[in-house]
C-alpha positions as CSV (number, residue, x, y, z in Angstrom):
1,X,7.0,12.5,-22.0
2,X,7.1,9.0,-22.1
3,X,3.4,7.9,-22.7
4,X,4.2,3.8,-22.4
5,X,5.8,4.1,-19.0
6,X,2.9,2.2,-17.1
7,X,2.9,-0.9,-19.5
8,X,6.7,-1.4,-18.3
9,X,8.1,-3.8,-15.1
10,X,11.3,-2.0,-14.1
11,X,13.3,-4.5,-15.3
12,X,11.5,-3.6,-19.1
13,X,12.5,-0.1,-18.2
14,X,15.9,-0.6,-17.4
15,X,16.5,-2.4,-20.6
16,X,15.0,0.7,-22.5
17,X,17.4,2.9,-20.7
18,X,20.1,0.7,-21.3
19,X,19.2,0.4,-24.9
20,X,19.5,4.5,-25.2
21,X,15.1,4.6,-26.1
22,X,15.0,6.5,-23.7
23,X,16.3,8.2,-21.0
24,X,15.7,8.4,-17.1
25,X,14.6,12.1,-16.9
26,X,12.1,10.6,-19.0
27,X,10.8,8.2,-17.0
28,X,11.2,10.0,-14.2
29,X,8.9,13.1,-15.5
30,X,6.5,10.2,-16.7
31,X,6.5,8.6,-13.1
32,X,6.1,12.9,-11.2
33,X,3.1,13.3,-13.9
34,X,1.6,10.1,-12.7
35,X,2.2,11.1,-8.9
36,X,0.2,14.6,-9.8
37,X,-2.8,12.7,-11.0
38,X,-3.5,10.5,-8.9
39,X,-1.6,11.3,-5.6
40,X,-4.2,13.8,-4.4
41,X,-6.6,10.8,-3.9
42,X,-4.4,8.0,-2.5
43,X,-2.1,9.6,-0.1
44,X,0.5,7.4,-1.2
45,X,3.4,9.7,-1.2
46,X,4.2,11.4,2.0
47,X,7.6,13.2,1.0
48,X,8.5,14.0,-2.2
49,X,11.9,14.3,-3.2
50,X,11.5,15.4,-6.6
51,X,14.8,18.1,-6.7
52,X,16.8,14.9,-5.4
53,X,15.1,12.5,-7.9
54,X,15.5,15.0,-11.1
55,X,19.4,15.8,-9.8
56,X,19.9,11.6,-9.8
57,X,18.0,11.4,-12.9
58,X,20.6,13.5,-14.8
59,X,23.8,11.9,-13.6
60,X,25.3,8.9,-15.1
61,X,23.4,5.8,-13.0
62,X,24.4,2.5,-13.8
63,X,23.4,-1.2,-12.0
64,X,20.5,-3.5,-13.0
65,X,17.8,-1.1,-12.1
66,X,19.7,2.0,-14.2
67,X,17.5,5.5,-14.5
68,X,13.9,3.8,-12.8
69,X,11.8,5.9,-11.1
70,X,11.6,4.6,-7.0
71,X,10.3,5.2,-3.8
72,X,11.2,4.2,-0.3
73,X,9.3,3.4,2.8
74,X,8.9,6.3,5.7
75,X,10.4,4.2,8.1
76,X,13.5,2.4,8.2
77,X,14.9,3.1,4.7
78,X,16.5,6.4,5.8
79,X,18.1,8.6,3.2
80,X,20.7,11.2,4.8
81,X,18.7,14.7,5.0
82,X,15.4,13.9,4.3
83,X,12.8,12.9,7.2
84,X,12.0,9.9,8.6
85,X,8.5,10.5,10.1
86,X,7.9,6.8,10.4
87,X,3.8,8.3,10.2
88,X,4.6,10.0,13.6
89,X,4.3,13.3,14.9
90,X,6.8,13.0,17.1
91,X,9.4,12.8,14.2
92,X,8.1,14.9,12.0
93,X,11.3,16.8,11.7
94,X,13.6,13.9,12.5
95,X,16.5,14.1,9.8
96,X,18.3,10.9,9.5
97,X,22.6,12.0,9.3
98,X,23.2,8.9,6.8
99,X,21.4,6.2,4.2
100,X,20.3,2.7,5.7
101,X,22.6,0.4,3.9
102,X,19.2,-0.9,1.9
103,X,18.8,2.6,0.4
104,X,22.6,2.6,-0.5
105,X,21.7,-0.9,-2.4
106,X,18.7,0.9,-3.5
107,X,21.1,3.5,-5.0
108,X,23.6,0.6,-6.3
109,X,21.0,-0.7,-8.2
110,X,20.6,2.4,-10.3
111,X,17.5,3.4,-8.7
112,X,16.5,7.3,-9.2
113,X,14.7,8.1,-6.1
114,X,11.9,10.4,-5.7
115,X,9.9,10.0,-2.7
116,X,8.7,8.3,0.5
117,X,5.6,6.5,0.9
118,X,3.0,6.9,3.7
119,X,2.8,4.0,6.4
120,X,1.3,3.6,10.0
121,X,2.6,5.2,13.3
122,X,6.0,3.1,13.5
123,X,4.6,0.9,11.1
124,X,2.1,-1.0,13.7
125,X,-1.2,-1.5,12.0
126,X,-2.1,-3.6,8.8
127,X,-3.9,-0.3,7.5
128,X,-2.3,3.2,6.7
129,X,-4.3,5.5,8.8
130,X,-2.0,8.1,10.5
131,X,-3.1,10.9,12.4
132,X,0.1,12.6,11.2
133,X,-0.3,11.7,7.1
134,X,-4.3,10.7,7.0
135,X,-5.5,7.6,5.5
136,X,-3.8,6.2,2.1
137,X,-6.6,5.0,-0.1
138,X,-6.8,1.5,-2.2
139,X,-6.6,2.5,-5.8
140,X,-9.0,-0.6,-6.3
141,X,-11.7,0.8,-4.1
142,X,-11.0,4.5,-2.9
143,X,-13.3,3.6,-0.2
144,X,-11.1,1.0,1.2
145,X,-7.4,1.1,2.7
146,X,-4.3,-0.5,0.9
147,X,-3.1,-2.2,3.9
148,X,-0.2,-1.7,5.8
149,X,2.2,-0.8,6.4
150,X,3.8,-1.1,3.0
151,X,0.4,1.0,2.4
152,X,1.6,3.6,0.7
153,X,4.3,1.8,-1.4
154,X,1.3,-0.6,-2.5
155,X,-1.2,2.4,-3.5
156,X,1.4,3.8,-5.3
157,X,2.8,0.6,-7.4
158,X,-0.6,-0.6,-7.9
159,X,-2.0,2.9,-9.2
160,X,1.0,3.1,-11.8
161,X,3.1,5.9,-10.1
162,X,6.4,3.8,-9.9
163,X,6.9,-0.3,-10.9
164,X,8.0,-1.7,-7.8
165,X,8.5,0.2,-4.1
166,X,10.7,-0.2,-1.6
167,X,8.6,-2.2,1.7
168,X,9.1,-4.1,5.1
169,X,7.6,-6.7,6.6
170,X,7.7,-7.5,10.4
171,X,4.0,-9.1,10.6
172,X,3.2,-9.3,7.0
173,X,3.6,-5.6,6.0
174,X,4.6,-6.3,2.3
175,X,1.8,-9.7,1.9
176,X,-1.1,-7.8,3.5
177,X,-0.7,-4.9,1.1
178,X,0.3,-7.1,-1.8
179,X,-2.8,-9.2,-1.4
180,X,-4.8,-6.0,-1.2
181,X,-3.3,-3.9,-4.3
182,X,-3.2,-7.2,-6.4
183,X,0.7,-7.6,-6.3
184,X,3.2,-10.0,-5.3
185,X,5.0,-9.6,-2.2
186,X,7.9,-11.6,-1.1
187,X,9.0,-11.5,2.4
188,X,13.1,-12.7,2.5
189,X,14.4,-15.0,5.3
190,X,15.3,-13.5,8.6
191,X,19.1,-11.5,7.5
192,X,18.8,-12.0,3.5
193,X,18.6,-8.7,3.6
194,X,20.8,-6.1,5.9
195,X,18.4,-3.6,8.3
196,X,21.6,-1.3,9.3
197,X,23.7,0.3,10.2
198,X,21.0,1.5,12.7
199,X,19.9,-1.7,13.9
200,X,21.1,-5.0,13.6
201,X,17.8,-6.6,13.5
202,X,14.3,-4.8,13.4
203,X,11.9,-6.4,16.0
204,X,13.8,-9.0,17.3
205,X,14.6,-10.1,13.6
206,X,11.3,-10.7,13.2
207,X,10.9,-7.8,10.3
208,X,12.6,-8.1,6.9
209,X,13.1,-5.3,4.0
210,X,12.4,-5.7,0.3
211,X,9.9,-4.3,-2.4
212,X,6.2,-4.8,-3.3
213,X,6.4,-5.1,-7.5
214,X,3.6,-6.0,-10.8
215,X,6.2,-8.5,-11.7
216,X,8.4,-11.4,-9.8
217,X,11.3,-10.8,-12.8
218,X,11.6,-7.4,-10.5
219,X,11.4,-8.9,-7.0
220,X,13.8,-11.7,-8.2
221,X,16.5,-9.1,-10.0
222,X,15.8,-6.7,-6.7
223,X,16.7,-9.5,-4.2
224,X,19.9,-9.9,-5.9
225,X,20.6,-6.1,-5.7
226,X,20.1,-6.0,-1.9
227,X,20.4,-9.4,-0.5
228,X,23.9,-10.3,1.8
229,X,25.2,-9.1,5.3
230,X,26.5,-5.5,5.4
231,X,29.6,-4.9,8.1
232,X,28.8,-5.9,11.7
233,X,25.8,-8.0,10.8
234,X,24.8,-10.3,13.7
235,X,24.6,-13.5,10.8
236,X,25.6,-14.0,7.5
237,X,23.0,-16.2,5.5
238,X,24.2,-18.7,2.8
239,X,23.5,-16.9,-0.9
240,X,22.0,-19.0,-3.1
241,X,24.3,-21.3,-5.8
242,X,22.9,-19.1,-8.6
243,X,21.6,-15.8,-8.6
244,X,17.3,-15.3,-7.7
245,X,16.9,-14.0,-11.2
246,X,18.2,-16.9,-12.7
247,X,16.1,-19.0,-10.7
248,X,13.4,-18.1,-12.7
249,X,14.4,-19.6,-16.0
250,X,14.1,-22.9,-13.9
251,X,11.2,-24.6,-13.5
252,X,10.5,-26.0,-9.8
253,X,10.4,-29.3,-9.4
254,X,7.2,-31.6,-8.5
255,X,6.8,-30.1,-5.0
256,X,4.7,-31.3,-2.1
257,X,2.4,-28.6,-0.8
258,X,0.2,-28.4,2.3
259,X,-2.7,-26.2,2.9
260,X,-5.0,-24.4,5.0
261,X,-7.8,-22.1,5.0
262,X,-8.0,-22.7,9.4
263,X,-7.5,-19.1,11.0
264,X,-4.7,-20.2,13.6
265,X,-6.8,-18.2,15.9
266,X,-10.2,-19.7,15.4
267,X,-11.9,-16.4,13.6
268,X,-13.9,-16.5,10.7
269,X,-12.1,-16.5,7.0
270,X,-14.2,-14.6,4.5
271,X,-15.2,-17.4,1.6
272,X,-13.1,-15.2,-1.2
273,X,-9.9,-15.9,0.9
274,X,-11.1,-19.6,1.3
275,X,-12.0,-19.5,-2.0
276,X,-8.7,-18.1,-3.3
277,X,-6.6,-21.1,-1.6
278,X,-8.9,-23.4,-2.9
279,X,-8.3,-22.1,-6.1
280,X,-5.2,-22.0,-6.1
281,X,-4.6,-25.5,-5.1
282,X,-6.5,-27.0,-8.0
283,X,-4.4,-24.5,-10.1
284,X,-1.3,-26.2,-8.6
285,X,-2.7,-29.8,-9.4
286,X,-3.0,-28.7,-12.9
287,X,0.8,-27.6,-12.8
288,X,1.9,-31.1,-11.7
289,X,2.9,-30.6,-7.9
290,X,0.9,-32.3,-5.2
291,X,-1.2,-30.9,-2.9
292,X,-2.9,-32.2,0.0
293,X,-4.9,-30.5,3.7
294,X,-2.2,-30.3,5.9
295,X,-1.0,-27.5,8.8
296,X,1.8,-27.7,10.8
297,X,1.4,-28.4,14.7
298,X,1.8,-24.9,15.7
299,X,0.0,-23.1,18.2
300,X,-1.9,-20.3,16.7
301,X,-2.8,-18.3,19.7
302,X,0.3,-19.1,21.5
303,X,2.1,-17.7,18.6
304,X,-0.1,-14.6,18.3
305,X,0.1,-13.8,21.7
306,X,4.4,-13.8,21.7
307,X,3.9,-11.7,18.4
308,X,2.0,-9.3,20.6
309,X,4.2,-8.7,23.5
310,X,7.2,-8.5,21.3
311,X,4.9,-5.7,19.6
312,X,4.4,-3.9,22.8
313,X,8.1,-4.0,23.8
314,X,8.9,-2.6,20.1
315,X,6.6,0.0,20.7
316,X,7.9,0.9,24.0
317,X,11.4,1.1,22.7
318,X,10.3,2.8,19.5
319,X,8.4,6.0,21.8
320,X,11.7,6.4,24.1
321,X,13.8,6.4,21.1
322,X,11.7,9.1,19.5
323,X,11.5,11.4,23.1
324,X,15.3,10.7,23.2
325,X,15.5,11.8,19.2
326,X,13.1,14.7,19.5
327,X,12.3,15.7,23.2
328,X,8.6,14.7,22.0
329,X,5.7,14.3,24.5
330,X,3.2,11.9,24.8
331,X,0.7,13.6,23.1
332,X,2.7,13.6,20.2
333,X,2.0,9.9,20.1
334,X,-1.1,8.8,19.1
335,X,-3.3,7.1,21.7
336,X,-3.2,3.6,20.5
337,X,0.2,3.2,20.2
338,X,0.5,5.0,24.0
339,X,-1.3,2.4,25.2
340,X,0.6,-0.2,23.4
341,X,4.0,1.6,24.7
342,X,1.9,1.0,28.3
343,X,2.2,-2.7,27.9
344,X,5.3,-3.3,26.9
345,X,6.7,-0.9,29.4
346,X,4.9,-3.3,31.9
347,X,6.3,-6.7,30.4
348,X,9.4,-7.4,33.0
349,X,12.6,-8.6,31.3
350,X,11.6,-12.0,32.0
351,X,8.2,-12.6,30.6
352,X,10.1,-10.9,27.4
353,X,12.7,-13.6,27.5
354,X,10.2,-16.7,28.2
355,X,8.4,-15.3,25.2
356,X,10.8,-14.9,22.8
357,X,11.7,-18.3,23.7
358,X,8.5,-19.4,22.2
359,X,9.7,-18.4,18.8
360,X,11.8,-21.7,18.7
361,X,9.1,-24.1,19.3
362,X,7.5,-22.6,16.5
363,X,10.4,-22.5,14.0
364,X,10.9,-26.4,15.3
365,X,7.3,-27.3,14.1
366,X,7.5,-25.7,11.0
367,X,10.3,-27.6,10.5
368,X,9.2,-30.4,10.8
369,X,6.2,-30.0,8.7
370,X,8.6,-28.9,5.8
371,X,10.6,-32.4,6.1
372,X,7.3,-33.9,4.8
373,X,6.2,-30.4,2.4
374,X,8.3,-27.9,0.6
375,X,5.6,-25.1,1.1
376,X,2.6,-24.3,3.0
377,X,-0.6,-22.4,1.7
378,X,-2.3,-20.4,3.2
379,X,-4.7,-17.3,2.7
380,X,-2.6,-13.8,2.7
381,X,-5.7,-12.0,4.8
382,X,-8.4,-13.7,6.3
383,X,-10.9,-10.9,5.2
384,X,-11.0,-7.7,2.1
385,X,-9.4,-4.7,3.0
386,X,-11.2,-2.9,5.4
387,X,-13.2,0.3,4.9
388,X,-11.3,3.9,5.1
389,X,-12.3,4.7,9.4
390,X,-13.6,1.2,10.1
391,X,-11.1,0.2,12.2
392,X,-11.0,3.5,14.6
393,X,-11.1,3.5,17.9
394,X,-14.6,4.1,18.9
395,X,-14.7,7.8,21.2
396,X,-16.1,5.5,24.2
397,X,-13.0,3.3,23.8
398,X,-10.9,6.1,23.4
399,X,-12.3,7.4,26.6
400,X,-11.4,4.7,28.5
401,X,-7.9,4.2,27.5
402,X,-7.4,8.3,28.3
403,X,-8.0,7.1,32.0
404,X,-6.6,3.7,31.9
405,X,-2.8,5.6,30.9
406,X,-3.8,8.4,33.6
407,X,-4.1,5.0,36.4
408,X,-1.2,4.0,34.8
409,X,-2.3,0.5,35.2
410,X,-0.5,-1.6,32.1
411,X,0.8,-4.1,35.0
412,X,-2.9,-4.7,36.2
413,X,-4.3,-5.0,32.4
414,X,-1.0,-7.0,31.3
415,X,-2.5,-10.2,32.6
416,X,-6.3,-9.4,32.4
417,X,-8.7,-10.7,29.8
418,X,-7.7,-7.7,27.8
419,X,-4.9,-9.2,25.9
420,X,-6.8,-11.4,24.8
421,X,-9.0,-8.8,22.7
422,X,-5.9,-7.0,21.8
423,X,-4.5,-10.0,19.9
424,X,-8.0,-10.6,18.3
425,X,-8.7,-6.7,17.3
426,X,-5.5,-6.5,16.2
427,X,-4.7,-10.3,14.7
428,X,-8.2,-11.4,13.4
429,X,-8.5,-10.0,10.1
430,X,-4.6,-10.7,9.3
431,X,-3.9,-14.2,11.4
432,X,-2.2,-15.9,8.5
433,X,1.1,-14.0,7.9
434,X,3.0,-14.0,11.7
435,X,4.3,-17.1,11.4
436,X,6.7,-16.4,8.9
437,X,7.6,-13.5,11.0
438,X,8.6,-15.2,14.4
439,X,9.9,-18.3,12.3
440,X,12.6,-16.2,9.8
441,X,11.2,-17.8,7.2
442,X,10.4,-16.6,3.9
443,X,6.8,-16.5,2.1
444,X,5.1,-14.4,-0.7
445,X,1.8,-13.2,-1.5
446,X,0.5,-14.0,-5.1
447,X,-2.0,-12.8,-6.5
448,X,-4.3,-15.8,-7.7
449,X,-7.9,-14.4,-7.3
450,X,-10.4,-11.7,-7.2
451,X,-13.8,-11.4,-4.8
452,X,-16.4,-10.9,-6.6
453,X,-18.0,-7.0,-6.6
454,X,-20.3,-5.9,-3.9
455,X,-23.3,-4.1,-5.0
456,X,-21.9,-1.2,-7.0
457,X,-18.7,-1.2,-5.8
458,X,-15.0,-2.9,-7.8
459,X,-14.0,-6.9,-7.4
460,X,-10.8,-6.5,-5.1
461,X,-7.9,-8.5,-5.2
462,X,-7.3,-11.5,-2.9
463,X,-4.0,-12.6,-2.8
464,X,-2.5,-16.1,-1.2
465,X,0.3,-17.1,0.7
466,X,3.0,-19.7,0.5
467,X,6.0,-20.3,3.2
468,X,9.4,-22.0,2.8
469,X,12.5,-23.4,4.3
470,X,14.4,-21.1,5.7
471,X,16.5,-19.5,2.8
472,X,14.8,-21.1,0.4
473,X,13.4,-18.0,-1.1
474,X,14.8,-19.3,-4.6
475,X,11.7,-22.1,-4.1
476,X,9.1,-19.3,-3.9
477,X,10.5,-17.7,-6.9
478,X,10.4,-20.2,-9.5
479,X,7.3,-21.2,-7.9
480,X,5.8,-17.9,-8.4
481,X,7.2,-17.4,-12.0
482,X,5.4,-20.7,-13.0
483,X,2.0,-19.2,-11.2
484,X,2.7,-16.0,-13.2
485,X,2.8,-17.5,-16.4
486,X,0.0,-20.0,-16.0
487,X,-2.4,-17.0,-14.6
488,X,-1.2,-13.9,-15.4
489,X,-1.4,-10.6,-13.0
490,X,0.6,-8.1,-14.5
491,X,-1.6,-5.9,-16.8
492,X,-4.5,-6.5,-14.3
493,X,-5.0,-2.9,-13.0
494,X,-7.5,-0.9,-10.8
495,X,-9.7,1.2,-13.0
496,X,-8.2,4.3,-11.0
């Protein structure tokens, strides 16, 4: 077996295949005997597909990625006879009859495929708790969840099982679990890369597909792989004028940076994610660019609250699709995300429209704050991960909701108070990363800093944020690459 194959980026494996040192049944034994150990504890892997992985490993594979070991995301990234349970019941034996085209890209690449990692119920919560899979564990702190949803694609890159993992990101599902695992995390601009043939936009294009990786060399050469309109695409983005992975042997240029450490709702930012920004602005003084307070004029709760009825609307579809799919009933649903199908199924057409409207003020303000700064910085999270169970529903609140979908009132609570504690249950420890989301635009997590250890207990990774132009995902990349060599994450691991 190959006993180096966790001090390797996928790109430093690909060159060892392609040298002939070794050979992708290697790897891929090396990346099944890592699964064995340490699987059992993180629930990161949810399917396994090792007779498919081993029969891909043997074949002859070519593509920048060429014999390394890969896993894909339960939802979305669909591969033709294995199930998509998207962490719900209700699918638990859905079978998807062809590839989404980013798994065919995935295959392009060389990729051997061996699994699918564990997310959230449709992929709605910013922790990987399903009552279908169980929780996925943070191999920083076993205690504490990897985020979500990318959840299980982050436990399992940041534990060693594989180098990079196919992820989403439709309110900052590949950041939140980036900044929790200690990875980076780049979100792509809204069509970089193609969600069919399925869809032609997940969540109102608000939701993008890529990888969590240890190194940006991978998310650069992976963003090549993948990125450009597949057939009947509603847009075709303009590539770059050189390739992502040739960005990086650029250096940026002097760029103008604004930041923030403001929740845009007005709740409380742990100091370690203050701390982090602040840090990393000094960091970027150091570097040369220039860095100054600075937020664009964008209303925070305005924007959370449109993220949120676009979330119950997705939700609502996402249920009927599955009953249409599966005959399922609704207590093959779990009860949150029945109560969130309530909502949007009580959102008229109209108040759908008006707020998807919004989007565009907020895409105009950002802007116009990126005429005057190339990025903005931000915290990824605006607390640590959160315990394993913390967030549950208390059984009192789960009582309540039982009789509230009996009433069948959604209409009634649609324009109570209620809302309002929805967007802040649901928003307030991850405020930071819908922007990007409802704007198109592209962002990354990096990760700059580490809280300090509570009594007892691991220092956890903090990662922060930077947004860009639209399609400017090449900025964030040799941006990164600088902040990679100047402070160095790679070889940082959890003692798992």
């Amino acid at each position: 077996m190959f006993k180096e194959y966790g001090d390797y980026d996928a790109t430093g494996l690909a060159e060892l295949v392609a040298r002939g040192e070794v050979k992708p049944a290697e790897l891929l034994e090396a990346a099944i005997a890592r699964a064995e150990a340490v699987n059992p504890r993180l629930k990161a892997i949810n399917i396994p597909m090792l007779e498919i992985g081993r029969t891909r490993a043997g074949e002859s594979l070519s593509g920048p990625f060429a014999g390394v070991p890969f896993l894909i995301k339960d939802i979305a990234q669909d591969y033709a006879g294995v199930p998509t349970t998207a962490g719900c019941r209700a699918l638990r034996n859905w079978i998807p009859p062809a590839h989404a085209e980013i798994v065919k890209r995935f295959l392009g690449a060389g990729l051997v495929i061996f699994g699918k990692t564990a997310t959230p119920e449709f992929a709605l919560k910013a922790i990987t708790e399903s009552s279908l899979w169980g929780a996925t564990r943070n191999p920083w702190d076993l205690g504490r969840s990897p985020g979500g949803s990318s959840g299980g694609a982050a436990a399992a890159v940041a534990a060693g099982i594989v180098p990079m993992a196919g992820a989403s990101d439709g309110g900052g599902s590949i950041r939140i679990p980036a900044a929790y695992c200690g990875l980076f995390g780049l979100r792509p601009s809204r069509g970089r890369v193609p969600p069919g043939p399925l869809h032609g936009e997940f969540w109102d294009g608000a939701s993008s597909e890529h990888v969590l990786s240890r190194s940006v060399r991978d998310s650069a050469r992976m963003l090549d792989a993948v990125a450009g309109a597949d057939i009947g695409a509603p847009f075709v983005i303009a590539r770059p004028h050189r390739s992502f992975a040739e960005e990086l042997k650029h250096e940026p240029e002097r760029l103008r940076i604004g930041f923030s450490t403001r929740s845009p709702l007005g709740t409380p930012v742990d100091p370690a994610c203050v701390e982090g920004v602040r840090k990393a602005a000094v960091l970027l003084e150091a570097l040369g660019h220039h860095v100054e307070e600075a937020e664009p004029e964008v209303d925070g709760v305005a924007l959370a609250r449109c993220f949120i009825q676009m979330y119950f609307g997705q939700v609502a579809a996402s249920m009927d699709e599955a009953r249409q799919a599966t005959g399922a009933s609704d207590a093959e649903f779990e009860l949150d995300t029945r109560a969130l199908g309530m909502f949007g199924r009580a959102l008229s057409a109209g108040e759908y429209v008006a707020s998807r409207r919004q989007w565009n003020a907020f895409a105009r303000a950002l802007g116009r704050f990126h005429q005057t700064y190339d990025l903005y910085l931000i915290p990824s999270t605006a607390m640590p991960p959160s315990r394993i169970g913390e967030l549950a529903m208390p059984a009192a609140q789960q009582t309540a909701l039982k009789l509230i979908l009996r009433l069948g009132v959604g209409r009634l609570l649609l324009h109570s108070s209620l809302i309002g504690q929805v967007v802040d249950e649901s928003l307030s420890r991850v405020p930071f990363t819908q922007l990007s989301n409802l704007t198109g635009t592209p962002s990354m997590s990096v990760p700059l800093h580490y809280a300090p250890a509570e009594a007892g207990g691991p220092e956890l990774p903090v990662g922060v944020q930077f947004v860009a132009r639209f399609g400017e995902e090449s900025t964030l990349l040799r941006l990164a690459a600088q902040l990679e060599q100047a402070s160095p994450w790679k070889d940082r691991r959890p003692a798992l």
